[in-house]
N, C-alpha and C positions, 0 to 999 in steps of 0.2 A: 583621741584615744580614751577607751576608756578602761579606768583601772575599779577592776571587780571590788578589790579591797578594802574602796568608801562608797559604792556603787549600792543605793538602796533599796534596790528592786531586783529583790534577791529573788531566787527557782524556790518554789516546793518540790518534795521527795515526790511525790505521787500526783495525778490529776486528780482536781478537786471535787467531790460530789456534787449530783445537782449539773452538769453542767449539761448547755442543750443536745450537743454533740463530743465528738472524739476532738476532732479542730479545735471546737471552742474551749474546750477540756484542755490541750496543750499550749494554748494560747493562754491560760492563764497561770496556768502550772510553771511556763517559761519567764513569768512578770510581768508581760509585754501588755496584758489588759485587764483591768479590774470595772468588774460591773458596779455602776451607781446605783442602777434600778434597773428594771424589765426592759430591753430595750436602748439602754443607754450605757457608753462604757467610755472608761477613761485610759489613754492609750499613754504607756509609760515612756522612756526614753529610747529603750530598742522599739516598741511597738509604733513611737513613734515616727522613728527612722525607717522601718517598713512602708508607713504612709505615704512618705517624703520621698521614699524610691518609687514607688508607684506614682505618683502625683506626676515626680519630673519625667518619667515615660510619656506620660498622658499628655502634659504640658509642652513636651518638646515636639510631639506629632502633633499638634493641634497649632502650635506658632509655625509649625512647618507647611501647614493649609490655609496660612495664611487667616486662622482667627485671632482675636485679639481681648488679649487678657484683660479682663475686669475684676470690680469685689463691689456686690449689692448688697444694701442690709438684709438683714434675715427676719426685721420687722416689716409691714408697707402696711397701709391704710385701707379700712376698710373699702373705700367710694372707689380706687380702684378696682378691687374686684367684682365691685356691681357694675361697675362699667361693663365689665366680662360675663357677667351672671354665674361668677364663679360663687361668689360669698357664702350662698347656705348651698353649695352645690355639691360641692368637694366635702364628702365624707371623713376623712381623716385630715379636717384641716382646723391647727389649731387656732380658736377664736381666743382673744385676751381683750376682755373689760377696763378701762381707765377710767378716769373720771372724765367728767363737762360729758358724761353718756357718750362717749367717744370709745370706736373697739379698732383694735389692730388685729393683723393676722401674722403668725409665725410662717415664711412662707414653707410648703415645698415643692415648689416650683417657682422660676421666676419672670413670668411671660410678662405680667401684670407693668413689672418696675423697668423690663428692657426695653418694650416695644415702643412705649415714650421716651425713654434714655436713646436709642438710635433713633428714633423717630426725629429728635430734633439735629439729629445732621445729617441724615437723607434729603434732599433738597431735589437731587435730577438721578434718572437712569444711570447716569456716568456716574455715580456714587454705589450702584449695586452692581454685581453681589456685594454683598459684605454680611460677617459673620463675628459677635463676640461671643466671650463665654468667662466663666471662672470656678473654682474649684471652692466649693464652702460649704458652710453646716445646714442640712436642709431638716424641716422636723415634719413629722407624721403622726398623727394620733391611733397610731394601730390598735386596734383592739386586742390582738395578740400578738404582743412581739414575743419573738421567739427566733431559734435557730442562733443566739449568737450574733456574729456582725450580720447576716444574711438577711435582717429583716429588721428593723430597730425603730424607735422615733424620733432619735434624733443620730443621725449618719452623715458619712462626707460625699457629694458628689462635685461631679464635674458635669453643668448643664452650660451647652451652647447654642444660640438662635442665629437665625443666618436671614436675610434678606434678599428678596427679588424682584425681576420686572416682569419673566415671565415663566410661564410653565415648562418652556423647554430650559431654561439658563436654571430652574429648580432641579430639574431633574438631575442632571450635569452634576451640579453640585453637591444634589443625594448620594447619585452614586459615588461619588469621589468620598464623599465620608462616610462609605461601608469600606471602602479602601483603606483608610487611614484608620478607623475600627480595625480592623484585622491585622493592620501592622503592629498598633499597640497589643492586644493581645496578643501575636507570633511575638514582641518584645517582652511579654509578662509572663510565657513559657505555659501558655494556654493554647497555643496555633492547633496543637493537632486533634483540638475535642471543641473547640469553638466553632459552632453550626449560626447562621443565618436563618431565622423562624418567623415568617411572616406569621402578626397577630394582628389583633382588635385596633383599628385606629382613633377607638374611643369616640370624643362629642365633635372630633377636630375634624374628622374628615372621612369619605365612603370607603377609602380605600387604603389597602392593610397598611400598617405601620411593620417597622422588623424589629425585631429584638435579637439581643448573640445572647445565644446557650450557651454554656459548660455545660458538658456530658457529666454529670457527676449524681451519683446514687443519692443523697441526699435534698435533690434540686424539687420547688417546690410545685414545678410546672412539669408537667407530659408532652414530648415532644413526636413529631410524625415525622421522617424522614420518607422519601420517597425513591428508594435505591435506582430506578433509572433515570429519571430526572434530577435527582438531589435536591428537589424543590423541599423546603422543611416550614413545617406548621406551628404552632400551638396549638394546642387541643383545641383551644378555644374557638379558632377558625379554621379550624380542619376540613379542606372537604370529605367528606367519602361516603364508600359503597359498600353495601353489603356483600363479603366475603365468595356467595355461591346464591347465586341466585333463587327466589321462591320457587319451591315445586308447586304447581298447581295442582289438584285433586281433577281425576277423572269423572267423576260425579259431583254437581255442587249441590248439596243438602237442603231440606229444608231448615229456616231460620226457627229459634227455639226462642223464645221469653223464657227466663227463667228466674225468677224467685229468686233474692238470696241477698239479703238485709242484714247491713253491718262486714259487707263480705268486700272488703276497700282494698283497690293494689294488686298490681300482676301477681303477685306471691301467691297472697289468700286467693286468691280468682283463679290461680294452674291448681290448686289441690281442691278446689271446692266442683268447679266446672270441669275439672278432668282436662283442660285445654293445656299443651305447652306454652311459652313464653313467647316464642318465636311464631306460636299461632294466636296471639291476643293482642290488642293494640293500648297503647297509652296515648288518651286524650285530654291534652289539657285547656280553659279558658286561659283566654288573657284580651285586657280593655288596651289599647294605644292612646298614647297623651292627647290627642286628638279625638277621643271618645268611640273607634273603632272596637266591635267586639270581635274576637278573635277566636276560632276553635281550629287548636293543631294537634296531630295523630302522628306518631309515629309506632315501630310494631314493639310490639310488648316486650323484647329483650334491650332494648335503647331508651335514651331519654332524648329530651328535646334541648338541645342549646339554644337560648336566648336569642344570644347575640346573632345567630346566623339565621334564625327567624325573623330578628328585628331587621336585619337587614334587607329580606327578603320583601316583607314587608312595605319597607321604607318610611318607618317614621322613628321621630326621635324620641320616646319612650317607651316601656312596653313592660306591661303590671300583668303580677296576678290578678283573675277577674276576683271581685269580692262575694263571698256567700249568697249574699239578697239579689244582687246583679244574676247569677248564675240561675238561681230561683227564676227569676222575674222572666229571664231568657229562654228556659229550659222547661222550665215547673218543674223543676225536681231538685230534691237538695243535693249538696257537694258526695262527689265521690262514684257518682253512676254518671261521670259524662263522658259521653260515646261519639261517634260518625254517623251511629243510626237514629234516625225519630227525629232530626234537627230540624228548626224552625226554617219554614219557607223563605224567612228575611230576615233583615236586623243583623246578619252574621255574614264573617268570612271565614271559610274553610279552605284550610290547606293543609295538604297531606305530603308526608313525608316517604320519598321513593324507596323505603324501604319496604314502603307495601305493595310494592309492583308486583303483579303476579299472587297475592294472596289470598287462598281461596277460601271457603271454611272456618271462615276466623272468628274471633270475637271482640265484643264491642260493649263500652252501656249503653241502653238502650234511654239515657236523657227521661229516666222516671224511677222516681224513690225507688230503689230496693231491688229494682231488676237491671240485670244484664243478659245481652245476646247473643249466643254462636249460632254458626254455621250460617253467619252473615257473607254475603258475597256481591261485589263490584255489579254494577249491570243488571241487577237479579233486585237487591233490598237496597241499594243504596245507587244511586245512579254512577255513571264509568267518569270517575275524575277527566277532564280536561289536561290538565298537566298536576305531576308529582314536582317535589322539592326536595331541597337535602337542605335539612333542618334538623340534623338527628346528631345527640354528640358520638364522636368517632371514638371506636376502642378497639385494641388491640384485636389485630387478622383482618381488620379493613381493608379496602381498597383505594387507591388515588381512582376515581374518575376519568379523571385526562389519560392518565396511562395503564390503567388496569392493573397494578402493580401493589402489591399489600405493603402497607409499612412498616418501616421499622419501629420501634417505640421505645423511647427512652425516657428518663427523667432527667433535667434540665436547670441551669440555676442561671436566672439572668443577669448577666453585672453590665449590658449598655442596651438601649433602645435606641431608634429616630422615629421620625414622626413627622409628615406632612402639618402643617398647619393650616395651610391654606391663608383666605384672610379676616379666620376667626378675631385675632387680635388687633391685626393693623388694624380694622374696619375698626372695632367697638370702639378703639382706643383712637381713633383721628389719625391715624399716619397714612400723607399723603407724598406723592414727589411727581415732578416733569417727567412725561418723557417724552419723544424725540420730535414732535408734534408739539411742544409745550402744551399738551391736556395733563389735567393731573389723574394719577392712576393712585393704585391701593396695592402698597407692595405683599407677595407671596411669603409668607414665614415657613420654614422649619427650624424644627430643637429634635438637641443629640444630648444622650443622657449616659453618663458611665460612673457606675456606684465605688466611687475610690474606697472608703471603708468596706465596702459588700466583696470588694477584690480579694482585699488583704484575706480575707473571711475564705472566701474561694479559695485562692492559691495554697493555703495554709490545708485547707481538707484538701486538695487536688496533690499536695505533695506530701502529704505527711506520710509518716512511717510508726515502725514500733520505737524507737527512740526520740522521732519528735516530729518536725517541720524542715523539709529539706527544702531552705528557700533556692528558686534559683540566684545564681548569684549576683544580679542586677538588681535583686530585691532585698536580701539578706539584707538584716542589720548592722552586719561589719563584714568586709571582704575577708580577714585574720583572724583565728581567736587564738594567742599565743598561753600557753597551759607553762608557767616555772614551780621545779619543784626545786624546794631548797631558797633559802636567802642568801647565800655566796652566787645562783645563778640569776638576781635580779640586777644585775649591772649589765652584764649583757643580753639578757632579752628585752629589758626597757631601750640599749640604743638600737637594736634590731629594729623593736616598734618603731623607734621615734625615727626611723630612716624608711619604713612603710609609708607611714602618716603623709613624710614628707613627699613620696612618689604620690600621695591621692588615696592611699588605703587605707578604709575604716576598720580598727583594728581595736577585738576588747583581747584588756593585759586580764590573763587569770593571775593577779599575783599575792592570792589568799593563802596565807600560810596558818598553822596548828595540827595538830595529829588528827582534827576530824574532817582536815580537806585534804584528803589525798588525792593519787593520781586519778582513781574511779569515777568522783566525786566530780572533777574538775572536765575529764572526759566526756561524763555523761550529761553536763548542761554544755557543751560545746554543739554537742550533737542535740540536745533538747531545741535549744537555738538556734539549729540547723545552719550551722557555722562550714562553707564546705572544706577551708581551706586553716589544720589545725598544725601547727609547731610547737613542739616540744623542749623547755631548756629546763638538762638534768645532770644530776652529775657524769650521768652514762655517755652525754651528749658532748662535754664540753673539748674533751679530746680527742675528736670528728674533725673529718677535715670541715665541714661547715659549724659544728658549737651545736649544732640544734639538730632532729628528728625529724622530718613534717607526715601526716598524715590526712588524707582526704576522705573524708566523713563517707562512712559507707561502705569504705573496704579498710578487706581486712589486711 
């Protein structure tokens, strides 16, 4: 129990200035968390107890799938993650200096320190599957943290890695913990805005990883739903189609050079050239880690996604080309490169199917100063082979597969998975029997759920104008008992202390003076998002029950 009245993590009257959001604003306003720094926050006794309620959600569905609870340090040694090629790879990973020239890494993530920790008690097949995990402080060197708990550098998660013998026993096991994912959310009072978003599966693997969305305004990802299939994206890996197909022009033009230095960008190019956006293309260079030169087009109202080029592609890097390169490629400097005048060799071209059908258009023409319209397929430039979708999706798209526009929301991530394949096992030596006594290289995935990033979540997903209405499996006390009067603190302290007893967390408001009244006492009940509030007053005491109750929210 806890009694307000030595309780030193007292409410402010108002939400504090400054703060990133409205959540994060009540979350501090209620005591529950005080920022150290940019990024990093310290979570008090109720904001603790939010934690602790979330954790054992996550904790109790996860021992129920049979993974198995750990705690890794939060230090591990540089020569591990050169094993991995992770060391100078991982952009937001903190490097820390020691002496004897010796560096450690703060992890965030922990593939590095598992894969050897199971590794040494996997022995034969008949040891897989098996899956551990643990809930701890992971840190990130962001460059801007921001949002409150929703992005931080140093936050709590729960990562679990799971082990295999084969592609199918993996799969099995994937989908059984998108299952167990969604019960703990339907348990955290998330179920009916939590989508399934196939993304990017990163350096791990070709094929998509999921992350669960929360639908919420605030969220820092764009998500695609696809209303007849319910298949859901991430921008990132979106596919899609141009909304209405290009009208072709019953006359195709002759092609124009035109003059026009210093005139960079679909913008300046629709008011300079008279051309709409939707009739211009954007082309950009790019080299692959492998020294590929690359030229990709898509039409002038889109841009080009990376990732769904690289993949297209198939290699594992992919840069802007650099100035001199583009020169050397082109003869022309930055800013006039086009689809038309391109070199015989040296280059790969691929164009993006948004240009299906595009007659009339324009292009740079790959030489200082000038660009081209009234360029056309077949005519100036020879008739593509095959188009690609390589173009980022925006709002009134199409899904491909079903012809169907998306919906489009914004998004906040609080869990991923992720194929791993046998990035780690391999680098790291983990080997085991299997049924044949050969030894094989067991299949890895990791599941990730941002237990800090939750609280953060839940907290904007329920709040109101008086505070955070936790659900009550999450609240920081099932009770908040409000005494007015010192003649009513005897008996609402053994009311409390016969809650306590049944298992209910229960804060005593039992602050007494003329500047806590009954307003005072109500209005952090409800700041705290308290659902379940009892009242001992004098008005109460000669009630058949002694006490008033009221449930946060009505009137």
């Amino acid at each position: 129990m806890i009694q307000l009245s030595k309780f030193p993590f007292k409410t402010m009257k108002s939400t504090p200035n400054g703060s990133d959001n409205i959540s994060t604003g009540l979350l501090l306003q209620s005591g529950m968390i005080r920022q150290v720094m940019a990024g990093v926050y310290t979570y008090t006794t109720l904001g603790l107890q939010v934690l602790k309620n979330i954790e054992n959600i996550v904790r109790e569905e996860m021992n129920n799938y049979d993974c198995f609870e750990t705690l890794m340090p939060a230090l591990s040694p540089r020569d591990a993650w050169e094993k991995t090629g992770r060391w100078d790879s991982i952009d937001v990973f903190f490097h820390i200096p020691v002496t004897n020239d010796k560096e450690y890494g703060l992890n965030s993530t922990h593939e590095e320190i598992i894969t050897p920790l199971l590794g040494e008690f996997i022995q034969s097949y008949k040891d897989l599957p098996v899956c551990a995990y643990q809930i701890q402080n992971k840190f990130r060197n962001e460059k801007r943290a921001k949002s409150g708990l929703l992005r931080g550098r140093e936050f709590i998660m729960k990562d679990a890695y799971s082990f295999h013998s084969s592609d199918e026993e993996f799969k099995e096991y994937y989908e059984g913990m998108k299952k167990v994912y969604l019960k703990i959310f339907e348990r955290l009072g998330l179920g009916n805005d939590i989508y399934i978003a196939q993304a990017d599966g990163g350096t791990f693997t070709d094929k998509y990883s999921h992350e669960f969305q929360v639908k919420l305004e605030i969220g820092e990802d764009l998500i695609f739903l696809d209303p007849l299939s319910k298949e859901c994206f991430n921008k990132e890996v979106t596919p899609s189609m141009i909304s209405t197909p290009n009208k072709s022009d019953a006359i195709l033009l002759e092609r124009e050079d035109i003059y026009a230095p210093g005139v960079i960008g679909v913008e300046a190019l629709t008011k300079t050239l008279g051309v709409p956006a939707h009739k211009a293309t954007k082309t950009m260079m790019f080299e692959t880690n492998d020294g590929k030169f690359i030229v990709a087009s898509v039409r002038g109202d889109y841009d080009i996604n990376t990732l769904k080029l690289q993949k297209i592609i198939g290699c594992k890097g992919l840069s802007l080309a650099q100035e001199e390169k583009i020169k050397q490629m082109t003869g022309a400097e930055v800013g006039y490169a086009g689809i038309y005048n391109l070199p015989a060799s040296g280059i790969e071209l691929y164009l993006d199917d948004s240009l299906v059908g595009l007659t009339n258009f324009e292009t740079g023409t790959n030489k200082t100063g000038y660009h081209s319209k009234n360029v056309n397929f077949g005519k100036d430039i020879l008739e593509p082979k095959k188009f690609y979708d390589f173009k980022e999706a925006k709002i009134g798209d199409k899904n491909p597969n079903t012809g169907e526009i998306y919906e489009v929301f914004k998004g906040c991530e609080v869990g991923n998975i992720f194929p791993l394949e046998t990035k780690f096992s391999l680098a790291l030596g983990v080997k085991y029997l299997d049924e044949n006594n050969q030894e094989k290289i067991p299949l890895m995935g990791c599941y990730g759920i941002g237990i800090s990033r939750l609280m953060g979540v839940i907290a904007e997903y329920y709040m109101d104008k008086n505070g955070i209405a936790w659900p009550e499996n999450i609240a920081p006390a099932y009770y908040y008992i409000i005494v007015l009067g010192e003649e009513n603190l005897q008996r609402a302290s053994s009311y409390a202390k016969n809650l306590e007893k049944e298992g209910k967390k229960v804060i005593f408001d039992d602050r007494m003076g003329k500047k806590i009244g009954f307003g005072q006492k109500m209005g952090d009940a409800e700041l705290l998002g308290i659902k379940n509030i009892v009242i001992f007053s004098d008005k109460t005491k000669d009630t058949e029950k002694g006490y008033e109750t009221k449930i946060r929210g009505e009137k």
